[in-house]
C-alpha positions as CSV (number, residue, x, y, z in Angstrom):
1,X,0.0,0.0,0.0
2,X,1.5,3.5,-0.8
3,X,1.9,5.9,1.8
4,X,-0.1,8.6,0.6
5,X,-3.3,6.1,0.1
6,X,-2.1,5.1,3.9
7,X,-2.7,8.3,5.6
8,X,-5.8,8.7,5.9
9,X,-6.0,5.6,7.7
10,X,-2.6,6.4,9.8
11,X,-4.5,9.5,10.8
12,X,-7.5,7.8,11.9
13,X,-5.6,5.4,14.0
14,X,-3.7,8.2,15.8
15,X,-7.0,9.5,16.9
16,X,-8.2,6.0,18.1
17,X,-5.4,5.4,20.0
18,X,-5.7,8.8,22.1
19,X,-9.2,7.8,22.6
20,X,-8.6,4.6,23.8
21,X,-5.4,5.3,26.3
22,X,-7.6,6.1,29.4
23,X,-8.9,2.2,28.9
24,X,-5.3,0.8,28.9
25,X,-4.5,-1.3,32.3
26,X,-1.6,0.6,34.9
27,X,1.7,-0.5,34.6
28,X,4.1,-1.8,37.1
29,X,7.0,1.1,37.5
30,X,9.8,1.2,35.3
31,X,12.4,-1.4,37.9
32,X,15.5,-0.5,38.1
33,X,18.2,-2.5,37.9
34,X,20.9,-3.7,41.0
35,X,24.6,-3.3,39.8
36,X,24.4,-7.2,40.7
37,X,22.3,-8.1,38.1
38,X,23.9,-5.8,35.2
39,X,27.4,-6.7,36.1
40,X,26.3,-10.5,36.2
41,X,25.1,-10.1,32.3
42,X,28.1,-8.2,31.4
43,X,30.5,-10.7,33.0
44,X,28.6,-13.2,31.2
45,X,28.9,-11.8,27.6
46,X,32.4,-10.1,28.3
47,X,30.8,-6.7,27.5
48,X,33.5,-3.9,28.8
49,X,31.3,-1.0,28.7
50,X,27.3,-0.4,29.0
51,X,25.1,2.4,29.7
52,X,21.8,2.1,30.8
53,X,18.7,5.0,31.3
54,X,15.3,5.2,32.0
55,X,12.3,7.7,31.2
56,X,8.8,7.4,33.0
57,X,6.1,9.8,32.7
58,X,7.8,11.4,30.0
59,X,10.6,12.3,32.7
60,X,14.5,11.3,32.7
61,X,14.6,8.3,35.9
62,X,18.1,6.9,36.4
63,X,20.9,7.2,34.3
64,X,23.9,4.5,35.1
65,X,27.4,3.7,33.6
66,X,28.8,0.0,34.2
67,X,32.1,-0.7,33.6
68,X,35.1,0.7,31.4
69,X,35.5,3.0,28.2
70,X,38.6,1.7,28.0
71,X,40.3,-1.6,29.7
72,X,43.4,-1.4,28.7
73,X,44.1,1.8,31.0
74,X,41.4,0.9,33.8
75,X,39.5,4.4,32.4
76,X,35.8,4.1,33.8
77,X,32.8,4.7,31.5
78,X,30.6,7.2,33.0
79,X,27.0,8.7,32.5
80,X,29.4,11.5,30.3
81,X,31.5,9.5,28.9
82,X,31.4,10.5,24.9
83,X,30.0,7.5,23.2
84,X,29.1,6.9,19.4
85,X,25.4,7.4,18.9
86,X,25.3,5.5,15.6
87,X,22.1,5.1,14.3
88,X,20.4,6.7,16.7
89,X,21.7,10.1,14.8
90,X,19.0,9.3,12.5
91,X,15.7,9.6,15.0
92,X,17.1,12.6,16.2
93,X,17.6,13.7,12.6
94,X,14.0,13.4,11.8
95,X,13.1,14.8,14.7
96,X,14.6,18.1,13.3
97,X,12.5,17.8,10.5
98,X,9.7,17.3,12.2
99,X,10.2,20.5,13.9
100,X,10.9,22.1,9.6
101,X,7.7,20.8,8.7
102,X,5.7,22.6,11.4
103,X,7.4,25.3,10.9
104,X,6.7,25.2,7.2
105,X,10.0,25.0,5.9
106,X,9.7,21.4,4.6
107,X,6.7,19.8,3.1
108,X,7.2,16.1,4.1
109,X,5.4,14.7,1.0
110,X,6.5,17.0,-2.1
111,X,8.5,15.1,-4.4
112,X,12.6,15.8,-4.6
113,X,12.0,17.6,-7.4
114,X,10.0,20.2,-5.4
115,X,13.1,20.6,-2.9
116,X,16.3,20.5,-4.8
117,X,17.5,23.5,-6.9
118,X,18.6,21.2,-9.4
119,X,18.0,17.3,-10.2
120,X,18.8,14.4,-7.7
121,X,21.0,12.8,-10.5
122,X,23.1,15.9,-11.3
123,X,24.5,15.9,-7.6
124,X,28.1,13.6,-7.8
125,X,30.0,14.4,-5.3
126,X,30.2,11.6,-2.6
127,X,28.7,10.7,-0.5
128,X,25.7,13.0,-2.7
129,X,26.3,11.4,-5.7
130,X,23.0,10.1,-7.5
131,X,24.3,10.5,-10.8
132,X,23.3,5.9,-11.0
133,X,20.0,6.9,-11.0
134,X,19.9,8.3,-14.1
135,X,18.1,5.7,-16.3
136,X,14.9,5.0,-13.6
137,X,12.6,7.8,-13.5
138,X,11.2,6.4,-10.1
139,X,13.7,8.5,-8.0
140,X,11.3,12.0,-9.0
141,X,8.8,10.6,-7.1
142,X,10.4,10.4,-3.8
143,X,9.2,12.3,-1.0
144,X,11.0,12.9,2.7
145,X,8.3,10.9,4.7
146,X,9.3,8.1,1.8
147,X,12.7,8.4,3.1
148,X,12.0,8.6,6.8
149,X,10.3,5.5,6.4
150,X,13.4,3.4,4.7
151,X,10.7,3.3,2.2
152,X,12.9,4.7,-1.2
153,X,13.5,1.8,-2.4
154,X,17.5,1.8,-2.0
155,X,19.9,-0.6,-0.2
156,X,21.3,0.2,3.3
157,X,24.5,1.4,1.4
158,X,25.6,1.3,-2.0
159,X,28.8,-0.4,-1.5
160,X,26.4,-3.5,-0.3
161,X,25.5,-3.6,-3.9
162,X,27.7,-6.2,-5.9
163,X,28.7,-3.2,-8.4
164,X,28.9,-0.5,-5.9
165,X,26.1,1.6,-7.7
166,X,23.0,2.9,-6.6
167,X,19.6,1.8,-7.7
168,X,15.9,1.9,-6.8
169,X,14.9,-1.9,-5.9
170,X,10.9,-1.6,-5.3
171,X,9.0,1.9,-6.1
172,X,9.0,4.7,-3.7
173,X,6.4,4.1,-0.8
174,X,5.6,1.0,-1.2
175,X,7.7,-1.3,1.2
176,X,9.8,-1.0,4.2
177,X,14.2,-1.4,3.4
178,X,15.9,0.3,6.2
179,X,18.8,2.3,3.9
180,X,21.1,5.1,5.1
181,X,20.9,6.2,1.5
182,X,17.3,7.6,2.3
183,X,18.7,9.7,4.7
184,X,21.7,11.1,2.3
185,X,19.3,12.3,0.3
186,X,17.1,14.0,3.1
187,X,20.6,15.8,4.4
188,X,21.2,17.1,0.7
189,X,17.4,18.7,1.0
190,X,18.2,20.2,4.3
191,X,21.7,21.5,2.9
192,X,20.8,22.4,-0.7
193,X,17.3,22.6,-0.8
194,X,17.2,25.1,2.7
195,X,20.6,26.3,2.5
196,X,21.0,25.3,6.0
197,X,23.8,23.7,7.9
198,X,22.9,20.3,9.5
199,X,25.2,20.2,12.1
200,X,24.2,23.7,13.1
201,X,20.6,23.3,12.9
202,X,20.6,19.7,14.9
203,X,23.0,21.5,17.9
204,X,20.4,24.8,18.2
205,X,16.8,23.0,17.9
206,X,17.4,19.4,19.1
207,X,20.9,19.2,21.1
208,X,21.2,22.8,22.8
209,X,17.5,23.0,22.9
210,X,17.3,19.5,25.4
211,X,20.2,20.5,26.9
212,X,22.7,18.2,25.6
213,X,25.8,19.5,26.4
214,X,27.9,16.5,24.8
215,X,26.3,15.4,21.8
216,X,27.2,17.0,18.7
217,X,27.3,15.6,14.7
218,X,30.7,16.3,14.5
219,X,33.8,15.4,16.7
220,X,34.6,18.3,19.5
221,X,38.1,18.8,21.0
222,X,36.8,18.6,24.4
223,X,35.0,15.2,24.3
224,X,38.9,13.6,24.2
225,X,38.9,14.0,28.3
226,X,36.1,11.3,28.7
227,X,35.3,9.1,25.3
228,X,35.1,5.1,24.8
229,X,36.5,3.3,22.6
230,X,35.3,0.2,20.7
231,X,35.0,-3.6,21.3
232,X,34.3,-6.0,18.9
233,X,32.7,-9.7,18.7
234,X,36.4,-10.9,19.7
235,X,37.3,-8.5,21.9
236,X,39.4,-6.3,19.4
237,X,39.5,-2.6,20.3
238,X,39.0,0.4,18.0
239,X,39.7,3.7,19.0
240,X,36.3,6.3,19.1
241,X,36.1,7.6,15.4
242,X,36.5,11.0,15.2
243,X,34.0,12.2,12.6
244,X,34.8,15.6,11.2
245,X,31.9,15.5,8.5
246,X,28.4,15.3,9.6
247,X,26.5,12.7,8.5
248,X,22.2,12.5,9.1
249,X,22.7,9.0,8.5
250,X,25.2,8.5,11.4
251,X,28.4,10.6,12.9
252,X,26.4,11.8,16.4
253,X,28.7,12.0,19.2
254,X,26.9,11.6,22.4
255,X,26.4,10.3,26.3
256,X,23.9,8.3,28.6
257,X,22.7,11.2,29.9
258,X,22.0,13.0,26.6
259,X,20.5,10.4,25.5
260,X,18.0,10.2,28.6
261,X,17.6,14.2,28.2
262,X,16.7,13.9,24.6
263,X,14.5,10.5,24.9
264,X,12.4,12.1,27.4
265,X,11.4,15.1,25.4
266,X,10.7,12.7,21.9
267,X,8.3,11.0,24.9
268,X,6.7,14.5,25.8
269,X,6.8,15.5,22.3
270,X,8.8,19.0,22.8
271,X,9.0,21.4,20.1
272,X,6.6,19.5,18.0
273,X,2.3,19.9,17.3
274,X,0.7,17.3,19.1
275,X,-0.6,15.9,15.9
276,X,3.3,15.8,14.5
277,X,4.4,14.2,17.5
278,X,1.9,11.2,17.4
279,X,2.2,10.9,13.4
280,X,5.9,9.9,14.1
281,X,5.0,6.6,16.2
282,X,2.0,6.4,13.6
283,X,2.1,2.7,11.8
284,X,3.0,4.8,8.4
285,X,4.0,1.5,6.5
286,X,3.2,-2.2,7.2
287,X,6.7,-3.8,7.9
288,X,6.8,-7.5,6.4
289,X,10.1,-8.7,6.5
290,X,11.3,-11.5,8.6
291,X,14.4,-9.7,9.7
292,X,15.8,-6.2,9.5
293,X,19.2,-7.1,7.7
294,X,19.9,-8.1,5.3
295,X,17.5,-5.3,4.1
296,X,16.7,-6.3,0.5
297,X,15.6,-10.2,2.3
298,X,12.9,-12.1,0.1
299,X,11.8,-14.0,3.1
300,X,8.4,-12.5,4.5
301,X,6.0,-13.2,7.2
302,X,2.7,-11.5,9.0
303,X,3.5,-9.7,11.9
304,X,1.2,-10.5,14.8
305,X,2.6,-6.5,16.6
306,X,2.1,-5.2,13.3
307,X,4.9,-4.4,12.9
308,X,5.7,-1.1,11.0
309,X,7.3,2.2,10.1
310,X,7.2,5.3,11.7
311,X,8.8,8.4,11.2
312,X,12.5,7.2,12.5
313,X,11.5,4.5,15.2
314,X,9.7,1.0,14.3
315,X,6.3,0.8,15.9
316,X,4.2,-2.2,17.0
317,X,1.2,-3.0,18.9
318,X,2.5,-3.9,22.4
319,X,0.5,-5.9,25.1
320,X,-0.3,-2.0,26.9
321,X,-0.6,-0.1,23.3
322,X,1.5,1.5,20.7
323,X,5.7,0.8,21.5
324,X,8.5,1.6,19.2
325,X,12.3,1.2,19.2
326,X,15.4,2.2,17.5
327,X,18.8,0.7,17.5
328,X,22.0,1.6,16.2
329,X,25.3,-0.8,15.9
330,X,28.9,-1.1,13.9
331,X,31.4,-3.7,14.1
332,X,32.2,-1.8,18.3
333,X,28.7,-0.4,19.1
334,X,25.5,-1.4,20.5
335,X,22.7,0.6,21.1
336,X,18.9,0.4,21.4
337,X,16.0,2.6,23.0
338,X,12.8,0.6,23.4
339,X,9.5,3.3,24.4
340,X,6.3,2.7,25.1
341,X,3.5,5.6,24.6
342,X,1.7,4.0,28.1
343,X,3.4,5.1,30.9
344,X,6.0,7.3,28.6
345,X,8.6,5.4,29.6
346,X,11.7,4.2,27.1
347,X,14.8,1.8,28.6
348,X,18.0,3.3,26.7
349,X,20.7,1.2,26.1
350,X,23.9,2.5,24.7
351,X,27.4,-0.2,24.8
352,X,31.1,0.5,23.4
353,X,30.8,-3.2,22.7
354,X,29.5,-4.8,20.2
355,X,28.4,-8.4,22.3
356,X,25.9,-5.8,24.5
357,X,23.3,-6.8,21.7
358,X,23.3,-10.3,23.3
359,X,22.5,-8.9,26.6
360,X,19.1,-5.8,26.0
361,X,16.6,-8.6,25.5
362,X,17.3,-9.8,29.4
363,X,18.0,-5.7,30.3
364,X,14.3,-4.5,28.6
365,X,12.4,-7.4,30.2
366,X,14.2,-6.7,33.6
367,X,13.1,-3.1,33.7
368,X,9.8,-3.2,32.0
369,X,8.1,-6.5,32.4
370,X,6.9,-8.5,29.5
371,X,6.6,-6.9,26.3
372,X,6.2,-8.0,22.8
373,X,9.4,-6.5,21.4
374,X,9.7,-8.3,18.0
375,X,13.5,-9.5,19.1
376,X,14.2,-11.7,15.9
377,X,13.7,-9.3,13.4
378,X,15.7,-6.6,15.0
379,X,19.0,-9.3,15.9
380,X,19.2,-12.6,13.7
381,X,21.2,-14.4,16.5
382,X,17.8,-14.4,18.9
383,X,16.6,-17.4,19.0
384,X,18.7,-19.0,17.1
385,X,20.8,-22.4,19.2
């Protein structure tokens, strides 16, 4: 089903779900967690480095650092210890637009063509180059909701492509392929379209705005003092990245404690209409893929959560109403935030090692009680022996 057919029905849902949260049962409080129990998981996976955060009622609960953010010299990690934010970069990216589109600076459905001075394809310099989509007409009809939705029809990244090239797999808007492509083409809008400098606009409306005082989209001299580095699958260590260029798809710097700040106001829906705030955790596009990655998988199934896309998180129907998550990983990071509208609460989760993954299952269940967080499609190892 294409969006635009969709939102009418989105829409309608949004308002059926406000009317029906006054019949959802009380939750248990957000638990949280004794240093026993989170060092007895880290132990167990030989995790080095793992931050942990609540929200309830929309408000920032405990914020906790376990372990180091880096062995080798005994250095602790801390609630502001610099961390990479990954994927994450990209709710709070969308967030930003949000804000645009209420403001009337960004229409979230006019085609590229609408918000680019000059065509997608005549932009070539990497990573903006769209010059291989020459030949398929399909990329004029992608909008920014398309692309906040992994729903344009690219690959995660190009250079996952046998050739290396760019192409449109599935028209625009009509299924779900989480792609950090999309979101190149939503910072070029933002850059070219606006004339506006991302890093600059994300640190005066989302991070200065939420008081994040050590997040950024670019490396800063000063995080140096207190920054993790990386762990991998076998233990390997890779020093912090230090990314010079922002990227919307993912170069945010950040903490535990930012994170908490900035989860907490997504929750209360800060800066944003009421109506833009719920459309973000709005089911947008049915999600029908067995797993997340690989992102072009054939295998499908019928979600049971109905599972789908929102604007930057993954939504689904949770035992106590609407929930949504987002996670972000490399080869040395591990993060997720899992939120559920009831209760606005969220468990954040952010790890300078890679094997925390195997660990936030346990962690969400801990602090929030049974849920019905789809866990196989967002990790292929659950479940499997």
């Amino acid at each position: 089903m294409r969006i635009r057919a969709a939102m009418g029905t989105a829409v309608a849902a949004v308002v059926a779900a406000s009317q029906l949260a006054g019949c959802t049962p009380p939750l248990r409080p957000a638990r949280t967690l004794d240093d026993g129990e989170v060092l007895r998981v880290m132990k167990r996976e030989q995790v080095q480095g793992l931050a942990i955060a609540t929200v309830e009622n929309g408000k920032v609960g405990k914020v906790r650092a376990f372990g180091m953010r880096n062995a080798a010299i005994g250095a602790p990690l801390t609630p502001d210890t610099v961390m990479y934010g990954a994927s994450l970069t990209k709710t709070a990216f969308v967030y930003m637009l949000l804000q645009m589109a209420d403001e009337g600076l960004l229409d979230l459905d006019a085609p590229v063509t609408k918000l680019l001075p000059q065509p997608l394809t005549s932009y070539r310099v990497k990573p903006f180059d769209f010059s291989d989509l020459a030949d398929d007409p399909r990329w004029k009809t992608i909008t920014p909701r398309m692309l906040m939705l992994h729903a344009g029809g690219f690959a995660n990244f190009r250079w996952l492509e046998p050739d290396e090239r760019l192409r449109i797999h599935f028209d625009p808007g009509t299924r779900y392929a989480y792609s950090g492509e999309g979101f190149y083409i939503l910072q070029l809008i933002v850059e070219q379209g606006l004339g506006l400098d991302i890093t600059e606009e994300m640190q005066r409306r989302v991070f200065d705005r939420f008081g994040m005082k050590r997040t950024s989209m670019t490396w800063r001299p000063e995080f140096a003092e207190n920054v993790a580095d990386g762990y991998a699958f076998d233990g390997t260590v890779q020093a912090h990245d230090r990314r010079f260029r922002p990227r919307a798809a993912g170069s945010m710097d950040t903490t535990i404690a930012d994170q908490a700040r900035l989860w907490a106001a997504i929750m209360r829906g800060d800066g944003l209409r009421p109506d833009t705030r719920a459309a973000m955790t709005t089911a947008w596009l049915p999600i029908t893929s067995t797993r997340q990655f690989p992102t072009l998988g054939a295998a499908e199934t019928d979600w049971p959560q109905k599972l789908a896309a929102g604007l930057g998180v993954v939504t689904f129907e949770d035992r106590n109403g609407t929930a949504y998550f987002k996670g972000g990983h490399d080869e040395w990071t591990a993060n997720l935030v899992f939120c559920q509208e009831t209760g606005q609460r969220c468990v954040i989760l952010l790890s300078n090692d890679v094997r925390a993954e195997k660990l936030y299952p346990e962690l969400v269940q801990l602090a929030l009680g049974q849920t019905d967080m789809p866990w196989t499609w967002e990790y292929s190892w659950f479940g499997v022996e």
